[in-house]
Every structure is written in C-alpha cells, then in structure tokens.
MIRO-217911 format. One record per residue: x, y, z of N, C-alpha, C in turn. Coordinates in steps of 0.001 Angstrom, whole numbers, plus 500000, padded with zeros to 6 digits. Example, Ala and Ser with C-alpha at 12.3 -4.5 7.8 and 13.67 -1.06 7.14 Angstrom:
BEGIN
513190494310507800512300495500507800513200496700507800/512850497750507080513670498940507140512900500030507870/
% end
This chain:
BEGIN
790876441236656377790546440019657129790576440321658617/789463440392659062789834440695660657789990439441661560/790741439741662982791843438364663468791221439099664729/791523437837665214791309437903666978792170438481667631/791787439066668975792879439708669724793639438400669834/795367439019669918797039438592670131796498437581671660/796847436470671137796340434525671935797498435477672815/796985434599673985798580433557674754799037432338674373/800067432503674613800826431440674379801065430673675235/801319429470675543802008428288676378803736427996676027/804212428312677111805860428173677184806536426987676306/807655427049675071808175425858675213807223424993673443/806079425701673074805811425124672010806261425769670403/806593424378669680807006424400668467805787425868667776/806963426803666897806479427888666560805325427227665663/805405426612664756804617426033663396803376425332664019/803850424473665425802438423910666183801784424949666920/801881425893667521801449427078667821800752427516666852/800942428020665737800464428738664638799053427738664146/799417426462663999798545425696663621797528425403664264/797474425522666093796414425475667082795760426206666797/796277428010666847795547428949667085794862429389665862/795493428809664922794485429404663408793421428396663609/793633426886663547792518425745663536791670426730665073/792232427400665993790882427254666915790178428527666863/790706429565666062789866430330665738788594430433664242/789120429022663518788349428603662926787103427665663441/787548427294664516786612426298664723785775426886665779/785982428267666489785238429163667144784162430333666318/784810430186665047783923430833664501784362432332663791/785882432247664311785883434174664409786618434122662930/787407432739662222787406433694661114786521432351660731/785703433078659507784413432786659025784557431935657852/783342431177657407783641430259656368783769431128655288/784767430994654590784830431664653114786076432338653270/786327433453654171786981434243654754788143433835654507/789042435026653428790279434591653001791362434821654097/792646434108654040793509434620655261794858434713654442/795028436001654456796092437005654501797295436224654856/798783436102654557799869435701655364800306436507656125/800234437813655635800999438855656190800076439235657698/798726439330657440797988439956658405798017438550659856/798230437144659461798174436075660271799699436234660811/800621436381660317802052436680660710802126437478662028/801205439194661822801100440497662402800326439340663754/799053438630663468798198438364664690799007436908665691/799725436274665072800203435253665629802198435724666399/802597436778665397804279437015666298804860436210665663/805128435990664244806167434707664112805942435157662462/807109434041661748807393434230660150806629433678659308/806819433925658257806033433314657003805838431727657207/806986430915657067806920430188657085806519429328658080/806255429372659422805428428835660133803734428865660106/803403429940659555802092430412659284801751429677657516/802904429119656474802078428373655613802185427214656283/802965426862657081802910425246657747801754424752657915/801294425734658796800060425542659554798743426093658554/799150426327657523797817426814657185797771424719655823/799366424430655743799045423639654701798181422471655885/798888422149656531798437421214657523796298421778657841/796177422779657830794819422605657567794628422530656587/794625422472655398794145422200654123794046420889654225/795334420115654168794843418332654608793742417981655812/793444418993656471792419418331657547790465418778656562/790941419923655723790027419686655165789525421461655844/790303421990656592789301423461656904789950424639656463/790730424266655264791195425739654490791625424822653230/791180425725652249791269425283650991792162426635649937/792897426387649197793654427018648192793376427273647270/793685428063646033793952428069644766794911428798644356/796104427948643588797479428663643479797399430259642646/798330431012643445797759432533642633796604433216642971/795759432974643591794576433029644112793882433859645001/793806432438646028793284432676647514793526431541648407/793676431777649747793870430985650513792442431019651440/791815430571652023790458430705652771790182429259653466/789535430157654407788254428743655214787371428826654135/787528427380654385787080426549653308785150426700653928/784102426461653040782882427055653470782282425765653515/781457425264654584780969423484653705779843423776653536/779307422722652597778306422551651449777078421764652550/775888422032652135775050421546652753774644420197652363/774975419878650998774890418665650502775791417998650836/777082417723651564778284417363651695777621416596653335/776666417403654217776525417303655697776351416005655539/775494415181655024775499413897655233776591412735655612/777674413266654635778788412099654572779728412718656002/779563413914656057780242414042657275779705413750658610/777895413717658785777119413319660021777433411726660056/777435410958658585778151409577658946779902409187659588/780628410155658989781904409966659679781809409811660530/781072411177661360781415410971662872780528409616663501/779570409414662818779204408473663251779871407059663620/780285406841662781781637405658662306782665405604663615/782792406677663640783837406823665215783155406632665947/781886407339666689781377406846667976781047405354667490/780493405285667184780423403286666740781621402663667458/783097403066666628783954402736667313784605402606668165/784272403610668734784652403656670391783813402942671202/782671402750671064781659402105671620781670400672671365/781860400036670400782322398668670392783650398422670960/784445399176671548785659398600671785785464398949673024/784605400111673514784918400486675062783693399389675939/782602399903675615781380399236676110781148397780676667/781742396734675658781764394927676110782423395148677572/783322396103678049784059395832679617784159397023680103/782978397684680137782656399398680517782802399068682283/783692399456683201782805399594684493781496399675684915/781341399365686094780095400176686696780028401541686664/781104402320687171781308404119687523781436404629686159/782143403784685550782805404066684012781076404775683434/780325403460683095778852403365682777778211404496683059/777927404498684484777129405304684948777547407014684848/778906407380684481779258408644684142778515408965682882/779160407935682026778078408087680170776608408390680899/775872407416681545774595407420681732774663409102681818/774862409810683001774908410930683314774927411862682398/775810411776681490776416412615680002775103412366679769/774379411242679336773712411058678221772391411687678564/771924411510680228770838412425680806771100414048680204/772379414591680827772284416235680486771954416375678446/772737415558677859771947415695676229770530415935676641/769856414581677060768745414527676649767604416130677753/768163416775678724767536417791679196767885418905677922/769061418812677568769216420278676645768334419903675351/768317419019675052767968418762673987766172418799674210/765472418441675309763736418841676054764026420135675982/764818420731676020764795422438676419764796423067675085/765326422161674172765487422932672380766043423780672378/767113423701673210768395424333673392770015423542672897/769889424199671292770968423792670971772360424404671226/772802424897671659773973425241672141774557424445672870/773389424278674070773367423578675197773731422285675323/772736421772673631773038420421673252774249419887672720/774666421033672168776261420652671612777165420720672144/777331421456673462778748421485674836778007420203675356/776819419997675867776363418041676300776930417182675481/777015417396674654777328415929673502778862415807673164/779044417164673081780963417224672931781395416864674669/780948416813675790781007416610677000781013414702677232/780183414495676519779623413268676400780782411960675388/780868413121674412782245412519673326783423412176673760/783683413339674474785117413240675072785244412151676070/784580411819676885784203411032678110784259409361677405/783513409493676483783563408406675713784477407884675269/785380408637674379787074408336673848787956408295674977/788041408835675849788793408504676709789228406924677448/787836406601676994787936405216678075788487404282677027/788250404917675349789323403785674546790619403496674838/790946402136674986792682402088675025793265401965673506/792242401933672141793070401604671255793713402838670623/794702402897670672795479404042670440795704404860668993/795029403835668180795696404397667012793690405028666429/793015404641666990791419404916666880791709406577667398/792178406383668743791969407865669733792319409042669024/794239408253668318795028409537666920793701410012666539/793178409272665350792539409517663963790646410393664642/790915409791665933789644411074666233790090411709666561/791208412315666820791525413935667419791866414539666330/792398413449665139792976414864663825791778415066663507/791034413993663669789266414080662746787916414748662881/788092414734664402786774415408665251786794416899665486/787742417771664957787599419521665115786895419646663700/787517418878662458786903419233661261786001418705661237/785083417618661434784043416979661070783092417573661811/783411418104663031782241418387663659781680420270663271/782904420642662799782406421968662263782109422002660610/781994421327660608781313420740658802780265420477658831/779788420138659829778099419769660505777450421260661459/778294421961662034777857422999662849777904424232661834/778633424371660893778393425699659720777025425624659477/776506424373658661775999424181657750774463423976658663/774723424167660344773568423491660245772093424079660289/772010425554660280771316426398660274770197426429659262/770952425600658436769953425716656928768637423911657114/768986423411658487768417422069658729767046422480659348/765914421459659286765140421786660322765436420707661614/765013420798662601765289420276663567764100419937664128/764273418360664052763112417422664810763116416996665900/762743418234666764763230417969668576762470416917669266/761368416833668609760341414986669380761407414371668893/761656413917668084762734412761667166763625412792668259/764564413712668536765861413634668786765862413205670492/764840413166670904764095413518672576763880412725672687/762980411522671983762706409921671997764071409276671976/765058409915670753765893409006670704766918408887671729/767234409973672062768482410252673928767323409478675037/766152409335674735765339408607676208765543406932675631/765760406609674921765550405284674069767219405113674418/768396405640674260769363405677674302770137405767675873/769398406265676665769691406178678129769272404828678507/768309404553678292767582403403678558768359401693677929/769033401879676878769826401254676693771146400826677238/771735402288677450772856402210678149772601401718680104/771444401850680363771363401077681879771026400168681697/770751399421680796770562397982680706771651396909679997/772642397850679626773474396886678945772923396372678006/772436397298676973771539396636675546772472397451675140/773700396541674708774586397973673879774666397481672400/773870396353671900773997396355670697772357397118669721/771568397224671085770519398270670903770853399693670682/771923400200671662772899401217671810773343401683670485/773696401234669876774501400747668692773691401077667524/772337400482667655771410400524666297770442402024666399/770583402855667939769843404278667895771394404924667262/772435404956667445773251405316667380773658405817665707/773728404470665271773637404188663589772258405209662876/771341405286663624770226406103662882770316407290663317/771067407253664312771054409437664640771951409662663747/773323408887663059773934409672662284773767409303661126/772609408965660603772437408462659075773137407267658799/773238406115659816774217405041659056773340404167658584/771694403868659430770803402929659370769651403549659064/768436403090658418767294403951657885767059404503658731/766277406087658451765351406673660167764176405750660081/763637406141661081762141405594661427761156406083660396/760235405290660198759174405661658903759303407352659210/758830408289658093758204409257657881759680410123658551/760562410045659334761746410775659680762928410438659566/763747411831659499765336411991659013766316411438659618/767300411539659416768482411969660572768704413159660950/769427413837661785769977415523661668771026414967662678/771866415992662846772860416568663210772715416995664984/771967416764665328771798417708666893772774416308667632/773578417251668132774205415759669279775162415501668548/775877415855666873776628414894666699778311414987666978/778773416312667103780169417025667979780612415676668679/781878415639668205782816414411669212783812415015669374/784002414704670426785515415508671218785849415206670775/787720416232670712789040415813670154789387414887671587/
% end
C-alpha cells in the first residue's frame, strides 16, 4: 500500500483525531486510491502512533462512508459506484438548498455581492471547460455560503457530510459526459438570479443542477459545480 510522505503535525492534537484527519485527507486528495486496501501496520509506520488510534480513525471513516470492511478480510477505500452518483449529487444538493433558505431571506448587501462574485468565477471556469478550475470555484463558493449560516446544528452535519459526498461524485465522475452549454446557461441564469433577489428562482436552478427537480427537456443533471465545503 503506498502512503504519503510523514504529514506535519499541529501541536496539542488528540492522537486518534490526528490519525483520522490525515487518513480522511489523503483519501480525499486522492493518494490512497479507491479500492486501495490500508494496512494497520504500514498506516501506524506513516502516521507515528499505535494501533489503536489508527482503527479509531479508520472506524470513524467507515461511518462517514469512505472506508469499508470485511471482518478477516480487508479494510479499504471504499470505491463508489457510478450508479450510486445520483443519490449522492442529490444530498449535496439538499444542503445547499439549506443553507440557502436559511441564509438568503436576510443576505446583506456585501454578504450578496461576495456569492455574486463566487458565482461569476464558476461560471468563467466552467466557459473555459475547465474542470478543476470548476471545482476549487464551487468548493470556494460552498464554503462562503455555509459560513453565513447561523444554524448550527445544519453547519455540524455539512462538515461531517461534505468531504464524503463530494468525493463520491468526484471518483466517479470521469465515467459522465459533461454538458458544458447546460452547465454555462445554468451559472448565467443563476447569477442573474442572485442580483435580483429571485431567490426562490435561485432555488429552482439549484434543485435541477443537482437532480432534485426535472432537467430541462432533452437534458440531464451532472455533477460539475457540485463540491460543498466542509
């Protein structure tokens, strides 16, 4: 199983929460791979610490859903299914919804016009058909967004929720085609909303980029844009 070069560490953190950052963020960077079994002994050697902090953190990802078991077995990143992308492009959907009905009715002016901004750089990366580009815009855009929630117990359940959901959609998404007119109308349709305070218009492009509401005759949903910050 090959492991990333030996992290730094930050002074002062719980050994088991340590262990659990750095495995979840080298999963969610990519370096250990979907499928890719993980060793205790060899995660022990790459992290500096005992057994038992390293199953902590590996059980605690299994409940988030990005390492999966079988007793006697194997332990592994868990691989996601391409048929599965749907229910997870709606999760996240479900959350931005939510944040957006609770933040939006009493958004500032500056507040506003920052999203506006976010929502311009999507829509250039996304004219450029530059997805990379599009997915640091939109996770840029996410984060900005949750922040301005005050409801506290919403903000929890997207930070345990938004590392796994959004790499359940980014594995898998290679095998998608990508409808860059679609997605280009819809961030210009979606800016345009958000400067007018049509946020229950807001709301209904929103619902169809992540599969919650039909697409438009003859087109899909996909995945481009859908990354929400922790």
């Amino acid at each position: 199983m090959p492991v990333p070069e030996a992290p730094e560490r930050p002074p002062r953190t719980l050994v088991r929460d340590r262990a659990y950052a750095e495995i979840k963020d080298a999963i969610l960077r990519g370096v250990l791979r979907p499928g890719e079994r993980l060793d205790d002994g060899e995660l022990q050697r790459w992290l500096g610490v005992s057994r038992t902090p390293v199953r902590q953190a590996l059980y605690a990802l299994s409940l988030e859903g990005l390492v999966e078991t079988a007793p006697q077995a194997y332990t592994r990143v868990v691989r996601p299914r391409r048929e599965d992308a749907m229910q997870h492009l709606q999760a996240i959907g479900v959350l931005v919804l939510g944040h957006m009905a609770l933040s939006l009715p009493t958004i500032s002016d500056p507040d506003l016009d920052r999203l506006v901004d976010l929502l311009r750089d999507i829509h250039a990366a996304v004219s450029a058909r530059d997805f990379e580009r599009t997915v640091a815009a939109s996770e840029a855009y996410h984060v900005e967004l949750v922040s301005l929630c005050t409801n506290a117990p919403l903000k929890r359940l997207t930070s345990q929720a938004a590392g796994a959901l959004s790499y359940f959609i980014t594995a898998v998404y290679g095998s998608f085609d990508i409808d860059w007119d679609v997605v280009v109308d819809d961030y210009a349709l979606l800016i345009t909303a958000f400067e007018e305070r049509r946020f229950d218009d807001a709301a209904t492009i929103v619902r169809r980029r992540f599969g919650i509401a039909p697409a438009r005759p003859g087109r899909t949903p996909d995945a481009v844009g859908a990354g929400i910050g922790e």
